[in-house]
C-alpha positions in Angstrom: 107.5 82.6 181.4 108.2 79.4 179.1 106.7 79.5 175.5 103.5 77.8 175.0 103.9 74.5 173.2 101.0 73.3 170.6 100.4 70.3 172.9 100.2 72.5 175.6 97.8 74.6 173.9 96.1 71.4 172.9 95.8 70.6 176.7 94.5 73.7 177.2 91.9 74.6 175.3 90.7 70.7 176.0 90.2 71.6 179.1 88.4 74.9 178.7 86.0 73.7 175.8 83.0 72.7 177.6 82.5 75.3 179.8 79.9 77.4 178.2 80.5 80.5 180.5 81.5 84.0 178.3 85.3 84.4 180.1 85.5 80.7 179.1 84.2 81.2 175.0 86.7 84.2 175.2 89.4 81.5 176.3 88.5 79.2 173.5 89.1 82.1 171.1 92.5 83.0 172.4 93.3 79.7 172.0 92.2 78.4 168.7 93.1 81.7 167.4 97.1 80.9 169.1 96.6 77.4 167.7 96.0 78.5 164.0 99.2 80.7 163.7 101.3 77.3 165.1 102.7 74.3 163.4 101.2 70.9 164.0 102.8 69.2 166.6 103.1 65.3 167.6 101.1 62.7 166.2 99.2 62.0 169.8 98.9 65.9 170.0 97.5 66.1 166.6 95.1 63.2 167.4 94.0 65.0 170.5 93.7 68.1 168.6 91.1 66.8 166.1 88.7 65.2 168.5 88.9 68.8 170.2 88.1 70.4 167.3 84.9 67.8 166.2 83.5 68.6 169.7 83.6 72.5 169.0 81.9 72.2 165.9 79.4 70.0 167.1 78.8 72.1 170.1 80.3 76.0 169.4 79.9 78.2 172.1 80.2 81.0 169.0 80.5 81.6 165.4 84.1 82.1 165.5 84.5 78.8 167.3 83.1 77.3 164.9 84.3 78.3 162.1 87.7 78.0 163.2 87.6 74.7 164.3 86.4 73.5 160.5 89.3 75.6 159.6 91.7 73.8 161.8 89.9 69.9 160.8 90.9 71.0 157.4 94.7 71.8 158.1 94.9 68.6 160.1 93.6 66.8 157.1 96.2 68.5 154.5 99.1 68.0 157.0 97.9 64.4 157.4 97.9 63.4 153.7 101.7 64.8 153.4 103.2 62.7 155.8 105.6 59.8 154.6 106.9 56.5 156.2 106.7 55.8 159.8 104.6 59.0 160.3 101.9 58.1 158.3 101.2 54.5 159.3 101.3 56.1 163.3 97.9 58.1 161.5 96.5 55.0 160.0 92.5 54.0 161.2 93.2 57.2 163.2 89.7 58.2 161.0 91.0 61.6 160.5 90.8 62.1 156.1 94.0 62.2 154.3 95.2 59.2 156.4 95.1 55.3 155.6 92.2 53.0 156.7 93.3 49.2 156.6 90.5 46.9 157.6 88.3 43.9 156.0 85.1 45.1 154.6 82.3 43.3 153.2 81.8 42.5 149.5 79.3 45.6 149.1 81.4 48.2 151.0 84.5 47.1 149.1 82.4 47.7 145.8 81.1 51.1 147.3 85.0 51.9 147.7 86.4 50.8 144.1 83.5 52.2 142.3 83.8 56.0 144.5 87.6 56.0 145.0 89.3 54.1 142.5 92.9 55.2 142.8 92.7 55.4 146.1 91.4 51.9 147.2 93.8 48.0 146.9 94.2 44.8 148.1 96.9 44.5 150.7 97.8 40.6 150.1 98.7 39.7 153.9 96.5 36.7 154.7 94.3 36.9 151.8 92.9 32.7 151.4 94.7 32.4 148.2 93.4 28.8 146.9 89.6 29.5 148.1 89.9 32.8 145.9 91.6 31.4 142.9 89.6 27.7 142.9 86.0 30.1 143.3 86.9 33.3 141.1 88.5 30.8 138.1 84.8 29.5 137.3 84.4 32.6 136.0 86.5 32.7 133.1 86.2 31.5 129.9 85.5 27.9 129.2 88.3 27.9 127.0 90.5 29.1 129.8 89.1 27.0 132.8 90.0 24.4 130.4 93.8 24.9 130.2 94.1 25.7 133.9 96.5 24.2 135.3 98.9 24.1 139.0 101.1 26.7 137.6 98.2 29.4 135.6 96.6 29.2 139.7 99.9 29.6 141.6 98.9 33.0 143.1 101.7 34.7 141.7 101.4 33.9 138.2 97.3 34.1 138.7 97.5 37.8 139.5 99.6 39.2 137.1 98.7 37.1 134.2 95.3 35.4 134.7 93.3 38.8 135.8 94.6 41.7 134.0 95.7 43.6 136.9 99.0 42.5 136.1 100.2 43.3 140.4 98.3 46.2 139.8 97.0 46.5 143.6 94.1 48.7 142.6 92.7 47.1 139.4 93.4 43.7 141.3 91.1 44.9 144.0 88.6 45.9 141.7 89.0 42.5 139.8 88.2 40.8 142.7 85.3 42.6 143.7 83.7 42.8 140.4 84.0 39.3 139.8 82.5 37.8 142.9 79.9 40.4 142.2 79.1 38.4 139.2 79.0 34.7 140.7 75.4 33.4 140.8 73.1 33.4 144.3 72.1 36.1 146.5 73.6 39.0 148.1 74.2 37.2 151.2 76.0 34.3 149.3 78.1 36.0 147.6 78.8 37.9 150.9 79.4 34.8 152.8 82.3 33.7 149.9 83.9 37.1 149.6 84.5 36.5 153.6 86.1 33.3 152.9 89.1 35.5 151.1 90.1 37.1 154.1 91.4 39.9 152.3 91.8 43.1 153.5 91.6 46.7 151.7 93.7 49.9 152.3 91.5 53.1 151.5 94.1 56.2 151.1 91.9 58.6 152.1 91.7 62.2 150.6 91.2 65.8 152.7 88.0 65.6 151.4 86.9 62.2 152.1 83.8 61.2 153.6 85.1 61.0 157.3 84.3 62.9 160.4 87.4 65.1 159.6 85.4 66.7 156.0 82.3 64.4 156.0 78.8 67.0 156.5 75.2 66.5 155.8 75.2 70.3 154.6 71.5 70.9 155.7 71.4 73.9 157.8 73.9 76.9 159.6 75.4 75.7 162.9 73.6 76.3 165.8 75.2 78.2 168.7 75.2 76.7 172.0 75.2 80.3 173.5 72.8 78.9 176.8 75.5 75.7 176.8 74.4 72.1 176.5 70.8 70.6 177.5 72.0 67.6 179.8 68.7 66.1 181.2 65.8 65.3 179.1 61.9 64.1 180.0 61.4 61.5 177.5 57.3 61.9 177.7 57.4 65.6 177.0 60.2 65.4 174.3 58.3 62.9 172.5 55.4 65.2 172.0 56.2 67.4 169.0 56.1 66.0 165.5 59.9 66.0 164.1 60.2 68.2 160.4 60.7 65.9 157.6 63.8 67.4 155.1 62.9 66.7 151.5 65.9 65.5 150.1 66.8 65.2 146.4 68.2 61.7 145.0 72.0 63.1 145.0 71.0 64.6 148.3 70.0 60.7 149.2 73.7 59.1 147.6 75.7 61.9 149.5 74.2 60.9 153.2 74.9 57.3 152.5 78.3 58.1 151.6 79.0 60.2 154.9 77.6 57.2 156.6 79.8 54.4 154.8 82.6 56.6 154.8 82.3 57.7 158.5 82.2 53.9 159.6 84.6 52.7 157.2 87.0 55.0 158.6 86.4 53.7 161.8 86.7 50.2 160.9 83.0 49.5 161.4 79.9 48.7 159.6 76.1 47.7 160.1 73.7 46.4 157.9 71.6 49.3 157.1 74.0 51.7 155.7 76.6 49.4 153.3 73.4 48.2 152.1 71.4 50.9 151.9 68.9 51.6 149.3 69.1 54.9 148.9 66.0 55.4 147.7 64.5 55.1 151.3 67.1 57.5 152.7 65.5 60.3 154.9 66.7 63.1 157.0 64.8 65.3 159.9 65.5 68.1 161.3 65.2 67.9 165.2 66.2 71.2 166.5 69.3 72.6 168.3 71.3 71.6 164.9 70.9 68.0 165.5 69.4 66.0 162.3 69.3 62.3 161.9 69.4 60.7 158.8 67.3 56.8 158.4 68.9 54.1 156.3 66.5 50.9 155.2 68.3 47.9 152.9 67.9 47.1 150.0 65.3 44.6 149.0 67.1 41.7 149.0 69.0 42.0 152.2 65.7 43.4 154.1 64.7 41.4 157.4 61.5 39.1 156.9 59.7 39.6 160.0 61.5 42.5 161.6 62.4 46.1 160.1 65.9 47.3 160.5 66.2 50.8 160.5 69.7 52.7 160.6 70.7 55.8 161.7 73.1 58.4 161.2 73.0 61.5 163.8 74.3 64.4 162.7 75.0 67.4 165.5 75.6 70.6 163.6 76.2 68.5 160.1 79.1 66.5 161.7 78.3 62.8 162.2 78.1 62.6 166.1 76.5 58.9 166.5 74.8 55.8 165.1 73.0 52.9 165.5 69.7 51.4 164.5 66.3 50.0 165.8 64.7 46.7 165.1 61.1 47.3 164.6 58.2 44.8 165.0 54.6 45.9 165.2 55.0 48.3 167.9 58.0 47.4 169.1 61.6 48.7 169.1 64.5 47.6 170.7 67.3 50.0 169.2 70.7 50.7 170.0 72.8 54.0 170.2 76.3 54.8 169.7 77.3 58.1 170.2 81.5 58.8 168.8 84.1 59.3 171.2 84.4 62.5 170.3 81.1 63.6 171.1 80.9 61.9 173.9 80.2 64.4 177.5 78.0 66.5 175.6 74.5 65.5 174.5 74.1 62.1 174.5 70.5 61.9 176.4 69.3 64.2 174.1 70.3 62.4 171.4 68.7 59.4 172.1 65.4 61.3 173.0 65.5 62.5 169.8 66.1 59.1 168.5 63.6 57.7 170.0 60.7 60.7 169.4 61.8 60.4 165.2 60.7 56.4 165.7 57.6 57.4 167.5 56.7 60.0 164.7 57.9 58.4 161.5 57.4 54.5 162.8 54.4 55.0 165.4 56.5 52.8 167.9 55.0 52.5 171.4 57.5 51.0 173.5 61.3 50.8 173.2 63.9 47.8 174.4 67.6 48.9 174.6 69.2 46.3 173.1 71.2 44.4 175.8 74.6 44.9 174.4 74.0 48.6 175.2 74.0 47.8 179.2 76.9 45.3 179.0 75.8 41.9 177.7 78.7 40.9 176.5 80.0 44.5 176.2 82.8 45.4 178.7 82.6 48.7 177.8 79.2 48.9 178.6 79.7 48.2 181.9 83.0 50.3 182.8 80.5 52.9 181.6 77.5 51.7 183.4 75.4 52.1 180.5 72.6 50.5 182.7 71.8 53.7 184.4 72.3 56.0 181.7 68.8 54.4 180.6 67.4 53.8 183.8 67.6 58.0 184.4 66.5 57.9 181.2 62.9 56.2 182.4 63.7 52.6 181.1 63.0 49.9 183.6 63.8 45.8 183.2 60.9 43.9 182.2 62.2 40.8 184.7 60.3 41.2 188.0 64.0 40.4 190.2 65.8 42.4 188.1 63.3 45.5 188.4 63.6 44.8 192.5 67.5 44.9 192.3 67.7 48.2 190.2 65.3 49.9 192.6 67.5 48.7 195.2 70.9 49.6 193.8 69.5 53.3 192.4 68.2 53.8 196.6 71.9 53.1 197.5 73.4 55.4 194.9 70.9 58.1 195.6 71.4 58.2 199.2 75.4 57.5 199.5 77.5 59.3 198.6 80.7 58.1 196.2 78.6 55.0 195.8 79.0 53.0 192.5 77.5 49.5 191.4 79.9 46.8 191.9 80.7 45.2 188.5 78.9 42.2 189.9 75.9 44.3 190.0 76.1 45.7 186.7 76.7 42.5 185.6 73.5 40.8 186.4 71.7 44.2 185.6 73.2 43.6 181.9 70.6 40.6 181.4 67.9 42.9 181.8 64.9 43.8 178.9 65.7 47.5 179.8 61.4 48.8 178.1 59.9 52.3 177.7 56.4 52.6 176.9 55.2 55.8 175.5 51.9 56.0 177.3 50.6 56.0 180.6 48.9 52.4 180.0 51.4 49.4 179.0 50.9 48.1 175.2 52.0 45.2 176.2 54.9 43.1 175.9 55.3 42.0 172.3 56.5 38.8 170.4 60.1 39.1 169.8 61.5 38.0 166.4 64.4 35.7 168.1 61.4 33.3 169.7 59.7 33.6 166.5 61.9 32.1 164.8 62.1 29.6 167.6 58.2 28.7 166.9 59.2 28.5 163.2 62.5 25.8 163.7 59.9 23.5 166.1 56.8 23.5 163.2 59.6 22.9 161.0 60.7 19.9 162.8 58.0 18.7 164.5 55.3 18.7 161.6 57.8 17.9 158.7 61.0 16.0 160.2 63.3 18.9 159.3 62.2 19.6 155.6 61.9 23.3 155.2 61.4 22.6 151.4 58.3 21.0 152.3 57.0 23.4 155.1 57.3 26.4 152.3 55.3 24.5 149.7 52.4 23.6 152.3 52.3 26.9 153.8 51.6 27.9 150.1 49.4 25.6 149.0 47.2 26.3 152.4 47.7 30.1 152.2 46.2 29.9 147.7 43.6 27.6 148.8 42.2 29.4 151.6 42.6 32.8 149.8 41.3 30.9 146.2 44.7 33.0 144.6 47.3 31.3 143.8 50.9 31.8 145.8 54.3 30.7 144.6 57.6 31.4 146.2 58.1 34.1 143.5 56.2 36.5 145.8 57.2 38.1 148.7 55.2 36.5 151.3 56.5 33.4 150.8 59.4 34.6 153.1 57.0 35.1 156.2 54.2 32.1 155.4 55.7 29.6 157.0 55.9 31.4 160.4 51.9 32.4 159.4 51.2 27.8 159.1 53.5 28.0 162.7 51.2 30.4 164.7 48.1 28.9 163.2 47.2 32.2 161.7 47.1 31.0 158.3 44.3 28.5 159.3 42.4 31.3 161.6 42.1 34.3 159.4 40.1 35.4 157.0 40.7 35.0 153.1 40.2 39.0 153.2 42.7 39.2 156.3 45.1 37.1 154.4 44.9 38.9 151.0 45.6 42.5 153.0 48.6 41.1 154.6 50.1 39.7 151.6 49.7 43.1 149.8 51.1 44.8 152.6 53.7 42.8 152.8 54.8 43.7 149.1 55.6 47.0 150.2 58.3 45.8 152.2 61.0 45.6 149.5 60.2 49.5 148.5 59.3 51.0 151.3 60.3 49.8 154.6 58.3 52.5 156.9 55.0 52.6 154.9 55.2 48.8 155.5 55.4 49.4 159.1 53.0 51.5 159.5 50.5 49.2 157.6 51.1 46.2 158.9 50.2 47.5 162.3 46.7 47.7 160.7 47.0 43.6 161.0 46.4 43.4 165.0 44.9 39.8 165.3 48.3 38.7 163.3 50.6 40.2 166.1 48.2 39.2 168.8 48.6 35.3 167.4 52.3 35.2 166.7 51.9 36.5 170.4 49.7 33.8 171.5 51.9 31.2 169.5 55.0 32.7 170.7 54.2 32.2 174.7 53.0 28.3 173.9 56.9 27.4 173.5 
């Protein structure tokens, strides 16, 4: 008999994993156990091993599965940060820790990264936009200096190791960078927008430790043991029912689930709004049973959306991130959007989402939820390979478009009653333009005003009523909104960002001066607390039902 090999073992207990049947645990056991007492194999072996090992912690059919696995994430991670040359750039985005990341992040991430891992974050210099960087960070030096600038003190060369400090210093020059156009003048998005025209890209040497799926954990709870296997099929009305528990977390309980979250996606060359700019302050977890928890991520004030609320998420099965996503939520409303890790993926992903959506009923009181199109394929090809479309659609989501709704019915008859049947891409294709709604009760809220037309109605008051001049719109909308509600309103307070759209739907003319004083306070609580907002500006039902009204007259 030949001698097992570790990517044959790798192969093996691959296979055998997600059976949940005791000969097969036993298998698992052999395996792993087999596994430990071997040295790491090939790169792709390696690779294969450690998305092996994140399902089995995520979903252990025992104790010992589980803790081996960690055991084994951790060995990966130490070989990983050992290797040299050739080896270790073949591990680079592979998002396992100890291995590089090389990717271009926004100004706040890269901040994040220079402020938490100093030594182990720099600027890699390949295709930075020298000139824009020099011509915009050289305003901020001393007037003396600006002064003397001249072509040779802004030749790149000279600039970074005489001009900044860093003196070729990769790390510090990062950090120069950062800190500087963290100083320029304007909001967060402008100084967003001009660290994006640098085109420079950072390389994040990871630790064992780092914040990644390898080593990153929300630490809330003991693993849960899938000894009755995995729970594939959900009823979205009955799993909405039960309230989901609330975990009171303590501020450096808050700053460590933002960092698994920014590290996680980092590693994976990926961000979204909600998590690099989180403010943490808002951060909550829940437990949702089974071992799954989900943490929420609202941003900070100033990078908060006016009309809708943006909501992130992080799920974590077991305490190992397992997906993420978000949900845009107005009044009611939600569409959302899931993304559940490869690694993860053939286990629990319905459930997931069910629990996704049941925290948003509970903590949000959202009524009805829209998968947000990309989900199903609009402009997704992966989407579609994975037909996406009827992942939902067993789920209990149905298109909102009348033709659409007829097709799917039609297409789900054909692949109910033949068998081998799949949706031609063409199908899935057209299926992909579909508003894919739930609606939590038996009786239809309603289809709701969606922020996109919104802003349409906003662009044509704009236009129509004051040839363009948004300047103009703003100050009108305020005068009308302090002389109705005898108060006075500058753009200094935070509903000036929504008054406009108020002049636009006729709202501001229609309601009351009590109506409009509520909202305005409500709206205040925005910037600190993104759910109570929610849930109190769905006290303001005649507002909704107008931008509603307005919204339809386009």
């Amino acid at each position: 008999m030949s001698r097992a090999t570790f990517a044959g073992l790798v192969r093996s207990f691959r296979a055998t994993q997600r059976s949940f049947h005791h000969h097969s645990i036993t298998e698992q056991e052999s395996i792993l156990l087999a596994l430990t007492s071997m040295p790491l194999g090939t790169v792709t072996a390696v690779m294969l091993y450690h998305e092996a090992l994140l399902y089995s912690v995520a979903y252990p059919g025992s104790s010992s599965i589980h803790t081996l696995a960690e055991i084994e994430l951790q060995r990966i991670a130490l070989h990983v940060s050992t290797r040299k040359g050739l080896e270790l750039l073949r591990y680079e985005n592979s998002t396992i820790a100890g291995s590089r990341v090389r990717a271009p992040f926004s100004l706040t991430l890269n901040k994040w990264l220079v402020e938490r891992f100093p030594t182990d974050t720099e600027l890699t210099t390949d295709g930075v936009n020298e000139s824009v960087l020099v011509q915009t960070l050289a305003n901020l030096f001393d007037p003396v200096e600006q002064e003397m600038l001249h072509a040779g003190k802004t030749a790149w060369t000279y600039w970074t190791e005489h001009m900044t400090g860093a003196g070729r210093n990769k790390h510090q020059m990062k950090r120069w960078i950062v800190e500087m156009t963290d100083r320029l003048p304007g909001s967060s998005a402008m100084k967003e927008f001009i660290f994006g025209q640098f085109s420079t890209t950072t390389l994040w040497s990871t630790q064992t430790s780092a914040p990644t799926l390898t080593s990153g954990r929300a630490g809330h709870r003991a693993p849960y043991i899938h000894t009755q296997g995995l729970q594939r099929t959900v009823d979205l009305s009955t799993q909405l029912h039960a309230k989901p528990r609330r975990v009171e977390l303590t501020p450096q309980q808050q700053v460590h689930l933002v960092d698994i979250a920014r590290g996680v996606l980092a590693s994976m060359q990926r961000e979204t709004d909600p998590v690099t700019y989180a403010h943490v302050r808002e951060t909550e977890y829940y437990s949702m049973g089974r071992g799954l928890g989900i943490a929420l991520y609202a941003m900070k004030p100033d990078m908060k959306m006016a009309v809708q609320s943006y909501i992130g998420f992080m799920a974590f099965k077991n305490d190992v991130p397992c997906a993420y996503g978000g949900a845009w939520i107005l009044n009611n409303e939600s569409f959302f959007g899931v993304n559940v890790f490869p690694a993860f993926r053939g286990g629990e992903s319905a459930l997931i989402v069910a629990e996704l959506l049941r925290l948003y009923h509970h903590a949000f009181n959202v009524q009805s939820f829209c998968v947000d199109p990309y989900q199903i394929g609009y402009g997704n090809s992966d989407g579609l390979k994975s037909r996406s479309f009827w992942f939902y659609y067993r789920l209990g989501f149905r298109p909102v478009e009348k033709d659409l709704a007829r097709l799917a019915r039609a297409e789900y008859k054909r692949i109910a009653s033949i068998d081998g049947y799949n949706s031609p891409m063409s199908v899935l294709q057209e299926l992909a333009g579909a508003t894919m709604r739930w609606v939590c009760k038996a009786v239809d809220v309603g289809i709701p005003p969606t922020a996109d037309r919104l802003g349409d109605l906003v662009t044509k008051h704009v236009n129509v009523r004051f040839g363009g001049d948004r300047q103009a719109a703003l100050r009108e909308a305020l005068r009308m909104f302090s002389a109705r509600t005898k108060k006075r309103f500058t753009v200094k307070h935070s509903v000036a960002r929504v008054v406009v759209l108020l002049h636009a739907s006729g709202y501001l003319e229609h309601a009351t001066p009590a109506r409009l004083l509520s909202f305005a306070k409500d709206y205040q609580l925005k910037s600190a607390g993104e759910r109570e907002y929610v849930l109190r500006s769905q006290r303001h039902r005649a507002l909704f039902d107008a931008l509603g009204v307005a919204e339809r007259s386009l």
